[in-house]
Structure formats: C-alpha cells, structure tokens
C-alpha positions as CSV (number, residue, x, y, z in Angstrom):
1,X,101.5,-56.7,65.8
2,X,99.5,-58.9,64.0
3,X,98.4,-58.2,59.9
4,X,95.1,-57.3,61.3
5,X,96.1,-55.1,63.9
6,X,99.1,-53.2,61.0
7,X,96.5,-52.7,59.2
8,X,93.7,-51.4,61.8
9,X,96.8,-48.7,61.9
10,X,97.5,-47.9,58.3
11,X,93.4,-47.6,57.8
12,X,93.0,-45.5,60.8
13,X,96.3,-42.8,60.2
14,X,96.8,-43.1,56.3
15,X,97.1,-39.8,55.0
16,X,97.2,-38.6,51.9
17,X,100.0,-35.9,52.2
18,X,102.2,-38.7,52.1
19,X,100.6,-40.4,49.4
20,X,102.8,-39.7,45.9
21,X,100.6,-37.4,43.7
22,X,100.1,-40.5,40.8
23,X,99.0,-43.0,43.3
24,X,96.4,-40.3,44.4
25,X,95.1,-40.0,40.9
26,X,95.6,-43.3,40.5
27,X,92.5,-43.6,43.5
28,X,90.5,-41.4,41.3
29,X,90.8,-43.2,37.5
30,X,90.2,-46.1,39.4
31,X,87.0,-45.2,41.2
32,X,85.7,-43.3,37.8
33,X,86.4,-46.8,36.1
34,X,84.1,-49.2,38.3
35,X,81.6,-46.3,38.7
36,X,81.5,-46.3,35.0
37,X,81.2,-50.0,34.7
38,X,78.5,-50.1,37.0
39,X,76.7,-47.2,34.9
40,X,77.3,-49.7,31.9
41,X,75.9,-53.2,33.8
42,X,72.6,-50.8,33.9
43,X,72.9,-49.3,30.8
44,X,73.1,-52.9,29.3
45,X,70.5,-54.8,31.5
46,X,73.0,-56.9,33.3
47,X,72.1,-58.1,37.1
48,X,69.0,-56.6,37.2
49,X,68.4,-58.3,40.6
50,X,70.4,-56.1,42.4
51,X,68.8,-52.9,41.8
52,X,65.8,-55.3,42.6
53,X,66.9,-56.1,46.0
54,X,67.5,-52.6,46.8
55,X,64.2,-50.4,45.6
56,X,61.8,-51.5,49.4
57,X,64.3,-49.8,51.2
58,X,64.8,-46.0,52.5
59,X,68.1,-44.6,53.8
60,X,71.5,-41.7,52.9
61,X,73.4,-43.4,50.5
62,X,72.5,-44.1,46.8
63,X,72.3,-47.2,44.7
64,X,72.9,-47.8,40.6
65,X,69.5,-47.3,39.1
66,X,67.5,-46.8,42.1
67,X,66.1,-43.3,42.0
68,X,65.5,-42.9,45.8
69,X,68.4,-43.2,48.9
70,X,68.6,-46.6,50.2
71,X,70.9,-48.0,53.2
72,X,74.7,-47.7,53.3
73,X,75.0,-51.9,53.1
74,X,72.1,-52.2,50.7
75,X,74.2,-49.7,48.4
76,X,77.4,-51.8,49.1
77,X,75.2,-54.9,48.0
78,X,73.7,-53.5,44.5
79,X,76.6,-51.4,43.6
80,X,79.5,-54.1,43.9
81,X,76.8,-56.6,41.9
82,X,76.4,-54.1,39.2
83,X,80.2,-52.4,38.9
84,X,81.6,-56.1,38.6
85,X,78.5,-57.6,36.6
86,X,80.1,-57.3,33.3
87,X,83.6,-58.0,34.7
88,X,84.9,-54.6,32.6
89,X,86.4,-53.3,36.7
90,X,90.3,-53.2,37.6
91,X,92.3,-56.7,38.4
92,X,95.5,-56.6,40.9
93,X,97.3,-59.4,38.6
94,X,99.4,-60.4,41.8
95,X,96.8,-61.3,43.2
96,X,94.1,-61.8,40.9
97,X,91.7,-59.9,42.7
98,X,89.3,-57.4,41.6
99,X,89.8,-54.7,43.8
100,X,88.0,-51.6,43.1
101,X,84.0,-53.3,42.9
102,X,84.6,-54.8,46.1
103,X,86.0,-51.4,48.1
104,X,84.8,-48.8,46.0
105,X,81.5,-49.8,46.7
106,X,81.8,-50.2,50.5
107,X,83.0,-47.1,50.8
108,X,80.9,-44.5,49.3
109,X,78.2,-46.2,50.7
110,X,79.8,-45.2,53.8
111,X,81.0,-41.9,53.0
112,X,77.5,-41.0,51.9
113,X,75.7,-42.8,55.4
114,X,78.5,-40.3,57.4
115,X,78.2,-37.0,55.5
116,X,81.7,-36.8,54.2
117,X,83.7,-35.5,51.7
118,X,86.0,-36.0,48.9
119,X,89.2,-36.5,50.9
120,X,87.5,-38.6,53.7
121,X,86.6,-40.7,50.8
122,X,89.8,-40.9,49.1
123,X,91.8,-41.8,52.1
124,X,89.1,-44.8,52.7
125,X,89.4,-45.8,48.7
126,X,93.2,-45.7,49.3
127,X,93.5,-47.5,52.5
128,X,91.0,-50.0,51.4
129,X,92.8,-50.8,47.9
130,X,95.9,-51.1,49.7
131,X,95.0,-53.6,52.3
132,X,92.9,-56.0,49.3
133,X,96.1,-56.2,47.3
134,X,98.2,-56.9,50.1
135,X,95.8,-59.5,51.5
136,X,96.5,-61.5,48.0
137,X,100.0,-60.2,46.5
138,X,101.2,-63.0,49.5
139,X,99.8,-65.7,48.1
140,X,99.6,-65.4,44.5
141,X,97.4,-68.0,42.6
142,X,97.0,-69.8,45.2
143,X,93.3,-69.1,46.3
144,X,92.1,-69.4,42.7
145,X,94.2,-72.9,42.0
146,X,91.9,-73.6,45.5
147,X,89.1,-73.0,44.1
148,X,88.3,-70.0,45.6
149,X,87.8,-66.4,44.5
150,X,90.3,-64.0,45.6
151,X,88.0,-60.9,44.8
152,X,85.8,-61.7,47.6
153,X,88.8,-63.3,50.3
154,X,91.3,-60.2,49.8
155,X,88.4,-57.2,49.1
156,X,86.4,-58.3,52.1
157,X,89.3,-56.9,54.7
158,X,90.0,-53.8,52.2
159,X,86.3,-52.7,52.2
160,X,86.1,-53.2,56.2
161,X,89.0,-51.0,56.5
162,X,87.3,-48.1,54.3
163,X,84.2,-48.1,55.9
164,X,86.2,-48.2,59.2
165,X,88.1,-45.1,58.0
166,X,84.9,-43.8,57.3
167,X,82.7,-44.7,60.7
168,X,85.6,-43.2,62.9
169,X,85.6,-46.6,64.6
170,X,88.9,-46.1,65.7
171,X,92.6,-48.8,65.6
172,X,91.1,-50.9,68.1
173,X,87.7,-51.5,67.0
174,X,89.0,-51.2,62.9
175,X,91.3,-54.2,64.0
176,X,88.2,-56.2,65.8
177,X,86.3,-55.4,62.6
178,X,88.6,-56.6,60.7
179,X,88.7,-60.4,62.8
180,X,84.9,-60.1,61.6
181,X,85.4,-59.9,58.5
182,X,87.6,-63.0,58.1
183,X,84.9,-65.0,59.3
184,X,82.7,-63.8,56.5
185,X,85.3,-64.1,53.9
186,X,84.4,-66.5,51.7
187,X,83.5,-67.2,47.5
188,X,83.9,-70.5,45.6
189,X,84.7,-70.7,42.1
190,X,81.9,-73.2,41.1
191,X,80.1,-70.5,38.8
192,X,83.0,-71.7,36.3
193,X,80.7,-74.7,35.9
194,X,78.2,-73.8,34.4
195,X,78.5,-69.8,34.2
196,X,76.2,-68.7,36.7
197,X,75.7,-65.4,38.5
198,X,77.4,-65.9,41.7
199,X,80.5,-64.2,40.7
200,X,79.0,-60.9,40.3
201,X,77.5,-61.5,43.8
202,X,80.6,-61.9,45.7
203,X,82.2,-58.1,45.3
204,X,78.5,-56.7,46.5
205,X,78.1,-59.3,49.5
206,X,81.5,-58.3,50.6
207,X,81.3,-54.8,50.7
208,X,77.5,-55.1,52.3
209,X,79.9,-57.5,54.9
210,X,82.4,-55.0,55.3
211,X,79.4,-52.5,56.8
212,X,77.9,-55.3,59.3
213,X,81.6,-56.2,60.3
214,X,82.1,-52.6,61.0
215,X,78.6,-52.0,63.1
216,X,79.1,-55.0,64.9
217,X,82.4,-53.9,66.2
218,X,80.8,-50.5,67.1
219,X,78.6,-52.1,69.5
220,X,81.0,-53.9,71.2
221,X,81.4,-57.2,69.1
222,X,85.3,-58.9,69.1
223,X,86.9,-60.5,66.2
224,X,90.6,-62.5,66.3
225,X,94.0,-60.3,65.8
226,X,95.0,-63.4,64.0
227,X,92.3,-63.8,61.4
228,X,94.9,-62.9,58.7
229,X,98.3,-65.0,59.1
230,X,97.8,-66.9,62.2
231,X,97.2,-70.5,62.9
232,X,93.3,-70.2,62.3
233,X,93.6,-67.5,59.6
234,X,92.3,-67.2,56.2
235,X,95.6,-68.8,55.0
236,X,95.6,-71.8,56.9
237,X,92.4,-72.5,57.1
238,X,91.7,-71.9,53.2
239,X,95.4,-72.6,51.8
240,X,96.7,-74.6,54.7
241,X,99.7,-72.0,54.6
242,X,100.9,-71.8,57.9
243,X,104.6,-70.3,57.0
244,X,102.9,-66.4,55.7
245,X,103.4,-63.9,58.6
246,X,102.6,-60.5,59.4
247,X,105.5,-58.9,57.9
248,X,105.2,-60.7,54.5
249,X,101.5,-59.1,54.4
250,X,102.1,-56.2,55.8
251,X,105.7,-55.3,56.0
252,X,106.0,-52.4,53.5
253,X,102.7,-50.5,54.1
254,X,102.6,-46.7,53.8
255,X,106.5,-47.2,51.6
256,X,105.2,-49.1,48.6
257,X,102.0,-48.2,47.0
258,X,100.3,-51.3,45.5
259,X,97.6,-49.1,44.4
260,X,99.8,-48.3,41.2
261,X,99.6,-51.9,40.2
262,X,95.9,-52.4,39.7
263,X,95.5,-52.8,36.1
264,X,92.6,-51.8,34.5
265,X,90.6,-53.4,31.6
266,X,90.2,-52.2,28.0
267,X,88.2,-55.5,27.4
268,X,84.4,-56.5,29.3
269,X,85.8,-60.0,29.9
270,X,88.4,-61.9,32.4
271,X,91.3,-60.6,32.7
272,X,93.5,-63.6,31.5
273,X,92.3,-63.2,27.6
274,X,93.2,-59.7,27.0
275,X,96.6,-60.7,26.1
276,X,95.6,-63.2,24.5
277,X,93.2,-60.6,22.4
278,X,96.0,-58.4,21.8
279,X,98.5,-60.8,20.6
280,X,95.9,-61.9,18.0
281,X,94.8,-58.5,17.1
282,X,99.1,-57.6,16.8
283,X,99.5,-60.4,14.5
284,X,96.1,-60.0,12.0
285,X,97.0,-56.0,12.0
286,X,100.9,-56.8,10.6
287,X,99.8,-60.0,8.6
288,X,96.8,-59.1,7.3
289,X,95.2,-62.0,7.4
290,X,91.1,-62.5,7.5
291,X,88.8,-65.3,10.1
292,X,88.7,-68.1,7.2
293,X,92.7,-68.2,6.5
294,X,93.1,-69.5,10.2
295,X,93.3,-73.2,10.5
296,X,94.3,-73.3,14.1
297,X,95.2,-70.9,17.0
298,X,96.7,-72.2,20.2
299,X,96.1,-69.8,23.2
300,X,99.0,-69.6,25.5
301,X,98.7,-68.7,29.4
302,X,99.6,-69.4,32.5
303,X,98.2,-72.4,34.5
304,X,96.0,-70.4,36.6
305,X,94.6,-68.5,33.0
306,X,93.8,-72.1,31.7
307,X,92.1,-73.5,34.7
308,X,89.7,-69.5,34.3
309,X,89.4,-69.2,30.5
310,X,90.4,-72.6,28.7
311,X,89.4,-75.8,30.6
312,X,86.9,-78.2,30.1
313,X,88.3,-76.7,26.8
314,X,85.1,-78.5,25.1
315,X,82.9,-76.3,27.6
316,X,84.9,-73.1,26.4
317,X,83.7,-73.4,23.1
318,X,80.4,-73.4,23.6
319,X,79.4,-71.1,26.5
320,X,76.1,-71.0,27.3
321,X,75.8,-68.3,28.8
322,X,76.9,-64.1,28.1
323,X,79.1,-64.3,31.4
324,X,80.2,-68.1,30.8
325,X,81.5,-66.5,27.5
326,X,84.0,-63.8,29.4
327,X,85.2,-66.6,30.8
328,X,86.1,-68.4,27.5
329,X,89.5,-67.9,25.5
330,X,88.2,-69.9,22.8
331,X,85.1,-67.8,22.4
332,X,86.7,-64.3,22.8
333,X,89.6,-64.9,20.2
334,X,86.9,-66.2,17.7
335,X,84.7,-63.1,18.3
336,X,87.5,-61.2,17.2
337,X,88.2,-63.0,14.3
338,X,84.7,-62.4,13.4
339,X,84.0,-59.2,14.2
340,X,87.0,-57.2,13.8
341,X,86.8,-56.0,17.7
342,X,85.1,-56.7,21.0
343,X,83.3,-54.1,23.3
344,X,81.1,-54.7,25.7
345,X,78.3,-56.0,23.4
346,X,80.5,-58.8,21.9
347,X,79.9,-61.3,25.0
348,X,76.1,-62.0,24.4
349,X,73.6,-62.7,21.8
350,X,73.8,-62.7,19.0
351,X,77.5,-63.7,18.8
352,X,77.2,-66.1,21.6
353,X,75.0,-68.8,18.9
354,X,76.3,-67.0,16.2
355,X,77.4,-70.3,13.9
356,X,80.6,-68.8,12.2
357,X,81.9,-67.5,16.1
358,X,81.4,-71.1,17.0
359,X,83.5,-72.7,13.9
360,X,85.9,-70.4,14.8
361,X,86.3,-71.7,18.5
362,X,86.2,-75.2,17.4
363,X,90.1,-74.2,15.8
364,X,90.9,-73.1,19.2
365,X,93.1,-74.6,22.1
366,X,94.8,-73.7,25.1
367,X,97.8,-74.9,26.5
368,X,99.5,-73.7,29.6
369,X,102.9,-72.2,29.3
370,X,105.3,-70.4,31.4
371,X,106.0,-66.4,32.2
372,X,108.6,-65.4,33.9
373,X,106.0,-62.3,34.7
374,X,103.5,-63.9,36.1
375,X,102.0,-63.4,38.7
376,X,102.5,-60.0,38.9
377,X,101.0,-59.6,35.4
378,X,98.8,-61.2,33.8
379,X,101.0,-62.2,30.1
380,X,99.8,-64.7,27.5
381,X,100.2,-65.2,23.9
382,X,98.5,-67.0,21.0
383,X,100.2,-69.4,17.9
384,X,98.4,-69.2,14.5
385,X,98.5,-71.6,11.9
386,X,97.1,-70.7,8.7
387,X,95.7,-72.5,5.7
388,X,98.7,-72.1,3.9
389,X,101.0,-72.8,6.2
390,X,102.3,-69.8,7.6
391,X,102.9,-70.3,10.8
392,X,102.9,-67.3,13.5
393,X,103.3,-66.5,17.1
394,X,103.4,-63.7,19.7
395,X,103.3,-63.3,23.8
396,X,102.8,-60.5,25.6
397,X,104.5,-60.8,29.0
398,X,102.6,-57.9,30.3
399,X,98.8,-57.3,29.6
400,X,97.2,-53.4,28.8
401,X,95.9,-51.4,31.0
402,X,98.8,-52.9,34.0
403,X,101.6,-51.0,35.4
404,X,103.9,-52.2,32.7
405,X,102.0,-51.2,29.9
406,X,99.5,-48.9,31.5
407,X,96.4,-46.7,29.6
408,X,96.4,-43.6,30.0
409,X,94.3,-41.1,32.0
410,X,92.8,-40.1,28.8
411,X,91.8,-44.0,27.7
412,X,90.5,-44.3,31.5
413,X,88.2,-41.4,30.7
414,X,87.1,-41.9,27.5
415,X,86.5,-45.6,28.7
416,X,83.8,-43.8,31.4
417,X,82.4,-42.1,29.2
418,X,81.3,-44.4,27.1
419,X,80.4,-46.6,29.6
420,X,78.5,-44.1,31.2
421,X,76.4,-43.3,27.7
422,X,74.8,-46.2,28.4
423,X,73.0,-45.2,31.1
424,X,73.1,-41.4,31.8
425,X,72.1,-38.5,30.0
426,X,75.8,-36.1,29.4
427,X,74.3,-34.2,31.3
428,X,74.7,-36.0,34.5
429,X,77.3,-38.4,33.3
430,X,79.8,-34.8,33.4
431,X,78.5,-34.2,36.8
432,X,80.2,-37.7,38.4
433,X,83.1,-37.5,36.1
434,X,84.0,-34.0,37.9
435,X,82.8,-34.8,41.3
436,X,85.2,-38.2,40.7
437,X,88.0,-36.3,39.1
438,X,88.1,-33.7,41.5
439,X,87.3,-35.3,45.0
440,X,89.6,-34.0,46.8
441,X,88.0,-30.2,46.7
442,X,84.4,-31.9,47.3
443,X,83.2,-30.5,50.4
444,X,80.1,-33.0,49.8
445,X,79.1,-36.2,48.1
446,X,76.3,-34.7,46.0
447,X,77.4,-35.3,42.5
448,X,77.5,-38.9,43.7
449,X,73.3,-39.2,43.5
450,X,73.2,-39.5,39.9
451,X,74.1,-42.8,40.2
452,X,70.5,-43.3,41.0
453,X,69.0,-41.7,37.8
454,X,70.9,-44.9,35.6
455,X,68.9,-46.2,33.2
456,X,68.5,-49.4,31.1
C-alpha cells in the first residue's frame, strides 16, 4: 500500500477506544487552543478579510465573526485565516508545521455541514493531526530550507482525511481524495520578504481544499495512490527526494501517537524565538540586569530558525510590518528587554516604531548553531554581553509548551480564556470551552455557533 492509501485506512477505521486517554485530551487542549486564537485574531482586528470573504454566503457551518451560517469550505477558508493570523496556534517542531489551524478548521466545518457530534469530530481532529505530522516528521526542515511552507504541504492531506472521516466517503474514495489534495498542495515562503499576509492564507486555503478534494472524489473524480512518496509525489517533485517510502511515512500509524508532540505556544510569534525569549527572560530574572546594561545579545538557533527569524539580519531589525515583526528575533528579544513581557499586543504599534525597541535590536545578532534536539524540538539560546563586561549565556534544548517541557492543561486553559476575552462575552466564551472540553458527550455541535457572535 501506498502512504496515501495507509492513510485512506487509518482516517477511515481510527478509533478512539484505542487511542491512549492523554492523546485524546491532548485533541481537545489542542482544538480549544486554535479556537481560542482565532477568537483573539477577531478580538484584535487581525485578517479582517477573511470574515469579509465569508459574510455573502448562506449555509450549516459557522465562521469567526460572522453572525449567520455560511458554507462548510467558506468556514474552512475564514477560520484557518483567522486561528493562524496571529501565529499564537500549535507547531509540530519535527516538522515545523502548524497543525491544528489547518485541520481543526477543515473539520468542524465538516462536522457541522454533516450533523455530527463530538466523537465524530474528535476521531476526524485525531486522524487529521496525525496524518499532517506524519506527512512532515519524514522530512524534517527540508520544505522550509526549500522555501516552502510546511503548514500548508503536510496539513493539506491531514485536513482531507478529517473531512473524509467526516463525509463517510469511504477507504477508497478518502485515498483518491487524498491524490487531490497533493495536487493542490502548495505555499511559498516569499511573505518572509517583505512580511506580507499570505501566510495566514495558506492554513485557511488548505482546509477550504481539503472540502473540494473531498467532493470531487464523491462525484467520482480520481487522484494518484502515489501522490505522497512516489516518483511524482510531493517529495520528489518539491524536495527531489526520491529515497522516502511508504513505510518511513506511514509505518507506525495507530502505535505511536504524534499527536502528543504538537507543542503549543505561550508566545503570539514564530515558534523559533520562544527559546530564545525564555533563555533571555531565565538570565534577566537570576541576574537582574535592566534593557540599557546590555551591550550585545547574540541569538542562537538552528539554521532553519535563522533563515525564519534572523536573516537579512538588517531586515530583522526593522520589521515593517506587525506580522513581519513575529518573524523577527532581533525585534522580539528587544521587546522584552523593553517591556518586561510579550503578549499578544507586543508585535504591533506602538512597539513596532517604538525608538528605544529599535536601539535595542540594533545590539542584536543571530548566528546559527547546532542542537542535538533539533528537529524534533525547536531549542535555541541567546549570549549577553553587558556594559560591564559580564558575559552570560543560556540554551534551551527544548522550547515550552513541547513534549519535553509541556504547559499544562491548566496554562492551555487559561491561555483560551484570555484569548477568548478578546472577543466573546464569559458568557459564551464558557459555552465553547465546555462544548470543547467535553466533546466526546456532545450529541451536537451547538456550542460551536458562538464562534459567530466574535467581536472586534
């Protein structure tokens, strides 16, 4: 059997009774998370296009900030946009992928669209998360060092199996599906350039192609069982990796549970500077030192975390833009050292021309260095030189919020929560939390609709 056609099988006959009971909690911190940043992309303004594209349209499932129903792929479309707009949702560090923005997305849309419940919708969230990290794991850093974004290559075949689960389409069609969706797999890097909205597109256009993969191959369309590893697959066509095979992508599904590896996020920025961030906030807690006793800080990360957050290193010090600055080591570690913390209003204005942030960046650099950790986490570390010459340094080999050094469900919550302020009344904010935290016992979706009442 082909990848494809393995995992046409594991989407179609997953169940959850064989799932370990933290991996099935695991699906529901993970899908409170992304709901919650989407909640908080509203709540702050962010991609406001998106719930723009979706207010003409009339349908069954429901849409960030749009107060009436729209279509199941519209909702795919707005809701990845908004729950990876302010790029606060869960990384896989093995393969750099954000998983649950492209597949949560995807699949309550179709949950909603086929009148399901909780556990229909959990066994799609599971099956989907574990196809996108397996899709990447493989490969490592090799689709970013390609320019490419992972997010959207892996989460595409993830979010076509969910909403397969979902549509009852069946191992043979789910596999056909599937050969679709490689053909639409696709999402270049260039927004690095110049810090431009198309990676907040990619998770939304992925999950809306996950639902026209899936329709076509309900009415009959065919798609390759070798779209995955085989000699016109995504990897060599996109990687020119022609050695990967079905085994090493697919070998160990339904025995290992990748879903336990998604990290999630305590910081709104990419994932490659929060250990950075919490090296530097280690070392000013124990030292004590303030923002003008630093004279130089030299951000240390792996090669793949320089070419994303610290090169043109010129360019990283003066983002011009609030989602050009997530993207900037240079500017998050000065941010710090100015404010004391970062949330999710630190990567904007005012901070962003804010002229004691920017002298601050101007004393950092970035240098690539090597962890015996990475890729499967996502480690770095910072060196500080002060004014009077103390010198200090400290790496984290494994970043918070991973499965080395995880947060707990209590941080998960309280992160929804006050992402979710943002944008909902308490009020309705309770009602997802317990729909979310409770999904298996929902007979229904309803709790789901006050995604629609966000705000901002």
């Amino acid at each position: 059997m082909t990848a494809a056609q393995r995992f046409a099988r594991f989407a179609c006959t997953v169940d959850l009774g064989t799932a370990p009971p933290a991996v099935r909690e695991a699906v529901g911190l993970h899908l409170l998370d992304v709901l919650g940043c989407g909640l908080a992309a509203v709540g702050t303004g962010a991609a406001r296009y998106a719930r723009g594209h979706g207010t003409g349209e009339h349908g069954r499932a429901t849409a960030l900030g749009v107060p009436h129903p729209v279509p199941a792929a519209t909702a795919a479309l707005v809701n990845g946009i908004a729950c990876h707009a302010l790029d606060f949702d869960d990384t896989h560090p093995a393969s750099i992928a954000h998983v649950s923005a492209v597949v949560a997305p995807a699949a309550l849309a179709a949950a909603q669209r086929a009148g399901a419940n909780g556990a229909a919708l959990e066994a799609a969230l599971l099956a989907g998360n574990e196809i996108t990290t397996r899709v990447g794991r493989v490969v490592g850093d090799a689709f970013h060092l390609r320019g490419l974004h992972p997010t959207a290559i892996c989460g595409v075949f993830g979010a076509t199996a969910a909403v397969a689960r979902l549509t009852d389409l069946g191992e043979r069609r789910t596999a056909h599906a599937l050969g679709i969706a490689g053909s639409m797999a696709s999402g270049l890097m260039a927004y690095l350039s110049d810090g431009s909205d198309t990676k907040r597109v990619h998770p939304g256009w992925m999950a809306h192609a996950a639902h026209v993969a899936v329709d076509l191959a309900a009415h009959g369309a065919t798609g390759p069982a070798g779209v995955i590893e085989g000699r016109y697959g995504v990897y060599h066509a996109l990687l020119g990796r022609g050695d990967v095979t079905a085994a090493d992508v697919a070998g160990d599904l339904g025995s290992h549970w990748e879903t336990l590896a998604i990290a999630f996020k305590p910081y709104p920025a990419c994932h490659f500077v929060h250990a950075p961030l919490d090296a530097l906030a280690a070392l000013r807690t124990e030292h004590g030192f303030e923002a003008d006793a630093v004279e130089r800080i030299t951000v240390m990360l792996p090669q793949a975390g320089i070419e994303l957050v610290g090169d043109p290193i010129e360019r990283k010090r003066r983002p011009e833009t609030p989602y050009e600055s997530k993207f900037s080591a240079p500017f998050a570690l000065a941010a710090l050292l100015h404010a004391g913390s970062v949330d999710a209003t630190t990567f904007g204005a005012p901070l962003l021309t804010h002229p004691r942030v920017l002298a601050l960046a101007d004393r950092v650099d970035c240098e690539a260095h090597e962890y015996d950790t990475f890729p499967a986490a996502l480690p770095g570390g910072v060196r500080v030189a002060l004014h009077d010459g103390t010198r200090l340094e400290r790496h984290l080999r494994h970043q918070r919020g991973g499965a080395e050094h995880t947060m707990l469900a209590a941080e998960v919550v309280a992160k929804y929560r006050g992402n979710a302020a943002t944008a909902l009344d308490t009020q309705n904010a309770q009602r997802l939390e317990d729909a979310v935290l409770d999904l298996p016992a929902q007979s229904a979706l309803d709790g789901f609709a006050v995604l629609g009442a966000a705000v901002g």
